[in-house]
C-alpha positions in Angstrom: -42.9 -32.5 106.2 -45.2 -31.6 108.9 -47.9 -34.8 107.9 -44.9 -37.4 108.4 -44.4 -37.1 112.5 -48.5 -37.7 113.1 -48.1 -40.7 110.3 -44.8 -42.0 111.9 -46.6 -42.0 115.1 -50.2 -43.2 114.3 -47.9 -46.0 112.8 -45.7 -46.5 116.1 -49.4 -46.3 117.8 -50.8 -48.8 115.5 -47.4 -51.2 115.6 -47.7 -51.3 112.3 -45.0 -51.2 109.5 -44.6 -49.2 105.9 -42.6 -49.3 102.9 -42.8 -47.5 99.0 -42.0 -48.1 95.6 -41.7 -44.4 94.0 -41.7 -43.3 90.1 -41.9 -39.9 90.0 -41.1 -38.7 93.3 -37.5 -40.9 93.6 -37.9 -41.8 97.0 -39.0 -38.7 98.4 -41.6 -40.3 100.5 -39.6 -42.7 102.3 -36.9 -40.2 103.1 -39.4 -38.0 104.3 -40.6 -40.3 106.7 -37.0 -40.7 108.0 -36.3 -37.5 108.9 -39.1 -38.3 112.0 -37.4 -39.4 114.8 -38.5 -42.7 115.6 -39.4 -43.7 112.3 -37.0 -46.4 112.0 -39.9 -48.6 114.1 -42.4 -48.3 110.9 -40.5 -47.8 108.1 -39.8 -50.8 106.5 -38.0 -49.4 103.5 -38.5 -48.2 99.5 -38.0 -49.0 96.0 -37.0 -46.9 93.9 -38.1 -47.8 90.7 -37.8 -44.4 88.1 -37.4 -47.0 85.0 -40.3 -48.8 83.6 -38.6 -52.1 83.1 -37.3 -52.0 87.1 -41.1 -51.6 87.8 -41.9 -54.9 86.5 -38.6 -56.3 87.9 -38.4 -55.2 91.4 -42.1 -54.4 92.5 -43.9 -57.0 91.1 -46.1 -55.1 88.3 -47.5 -56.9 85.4 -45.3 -56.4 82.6 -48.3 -56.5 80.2 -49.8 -53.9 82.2 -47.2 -51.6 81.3 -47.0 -52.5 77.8 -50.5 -52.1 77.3 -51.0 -49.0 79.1 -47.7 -47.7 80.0 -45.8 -46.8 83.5 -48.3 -43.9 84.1 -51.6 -45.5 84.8 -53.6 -46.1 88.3 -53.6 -49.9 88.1 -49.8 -49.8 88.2 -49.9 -47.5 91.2 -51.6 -49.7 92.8 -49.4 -52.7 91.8 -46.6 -51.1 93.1 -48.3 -50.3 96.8 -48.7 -54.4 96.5 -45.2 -54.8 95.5 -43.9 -52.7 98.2 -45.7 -54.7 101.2 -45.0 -57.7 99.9 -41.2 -56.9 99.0 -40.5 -55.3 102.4 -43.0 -57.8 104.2 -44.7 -54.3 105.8 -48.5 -53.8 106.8 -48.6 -50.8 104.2 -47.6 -50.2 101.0 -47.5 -47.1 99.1 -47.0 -47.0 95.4 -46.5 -43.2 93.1 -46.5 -43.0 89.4 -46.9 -39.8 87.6 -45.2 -36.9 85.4 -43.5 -34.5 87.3 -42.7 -32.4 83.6 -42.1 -30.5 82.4 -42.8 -32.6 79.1 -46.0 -35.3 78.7 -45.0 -38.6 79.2 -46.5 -41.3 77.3 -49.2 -38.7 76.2 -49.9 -38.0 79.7 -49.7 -34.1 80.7 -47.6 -33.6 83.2 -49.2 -33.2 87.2 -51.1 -35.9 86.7 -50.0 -38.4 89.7 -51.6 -41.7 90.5 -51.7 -43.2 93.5 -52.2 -46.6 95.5 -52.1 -48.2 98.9 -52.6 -51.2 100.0 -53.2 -52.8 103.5 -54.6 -54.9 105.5 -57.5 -56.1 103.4 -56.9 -53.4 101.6 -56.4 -51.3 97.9 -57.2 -47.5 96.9 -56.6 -45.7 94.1 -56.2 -42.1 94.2 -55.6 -40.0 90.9 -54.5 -36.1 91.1 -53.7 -33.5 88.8 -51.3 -31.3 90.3 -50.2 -27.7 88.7 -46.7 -26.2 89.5 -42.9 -27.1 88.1 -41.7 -30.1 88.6 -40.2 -29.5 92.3 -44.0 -28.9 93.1 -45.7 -31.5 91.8 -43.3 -34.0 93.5 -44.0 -32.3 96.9 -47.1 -32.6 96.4 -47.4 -36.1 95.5 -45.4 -37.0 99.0 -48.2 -34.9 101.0 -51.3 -36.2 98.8 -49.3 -40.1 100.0 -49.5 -39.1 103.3 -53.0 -38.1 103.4 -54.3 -41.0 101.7 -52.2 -43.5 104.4 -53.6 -41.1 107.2 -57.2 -41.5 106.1 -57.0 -45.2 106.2 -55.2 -45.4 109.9 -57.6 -43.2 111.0 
């Protein structure tokens, strides 16, 4: 992805560290940022957390968060942006929950994609509603990550 080498090396400028915990997009984020040369300086690592039960148990969201409102919601982006900073002690986290589809989730049409970052002092929100199969929504999830981190270094 062309947006991952200026990210990797705002990072590298920055000296600053990220990590992920991914839903919908399975990882795609943090192995996009590996395929940069150099990224192994600022990328701290990823969870991937596809199941709503390992959301709770291995990023740190509020279990009665997700019973309440379910996995797809833009609080529990955001809680998994915190989980992933503070579960791979990095400087940025980035957190993705969404439907891909091609079927609703939850009641939720598919393309819509939250999601969070936190930092530094940090927390943001983003919500998108993406159209294309499910190939394209996830790609562009990974570039809509990207921008949001880039606005924030920048």
């Amino acid at each position: 992805m062309t947006l991952a080498r200026p990210l990797v090396a705002r990072l590298l400028e920055r000296g600053e560290t990220v990590a992920t915990a991914e839903s919908l997009t399975a990882g795609l984020v943090c192995a996009s940022l590996t395929e940069v040369p150099g990224s192994s300086a600022v990328v701290r690592g990823g969870l991937i957390v596809y199941a709503t039960d390992l959301k709770a148990r291995l990023a740190g969201v509020d279990p009665a968060l997700l019973a309440e409102h379910g996995a797809v919601h833009p609080e529990v982006a955001a809680q998994l942006a915190e989980g992933a900073r503070d579960r791979c002690d990095a400087d940025w986290g980035l957190g993705l929950t969404g439907v891909a589809g091609p079927d609703p989730q939850d009641g939720v049409v598919p393309g819509t994609v939250h999601i969070g970052l936190a930092g530094p002092g940090l927390r943001d929100v983003r919500t998108h509603w993406f159209e294309g199969d499910r190939g394209a929504v996830r790609t562009k999830s990974v570039r809509a990550a990207f921008q949001l981190l880039t606005e924030h270094l920048t």
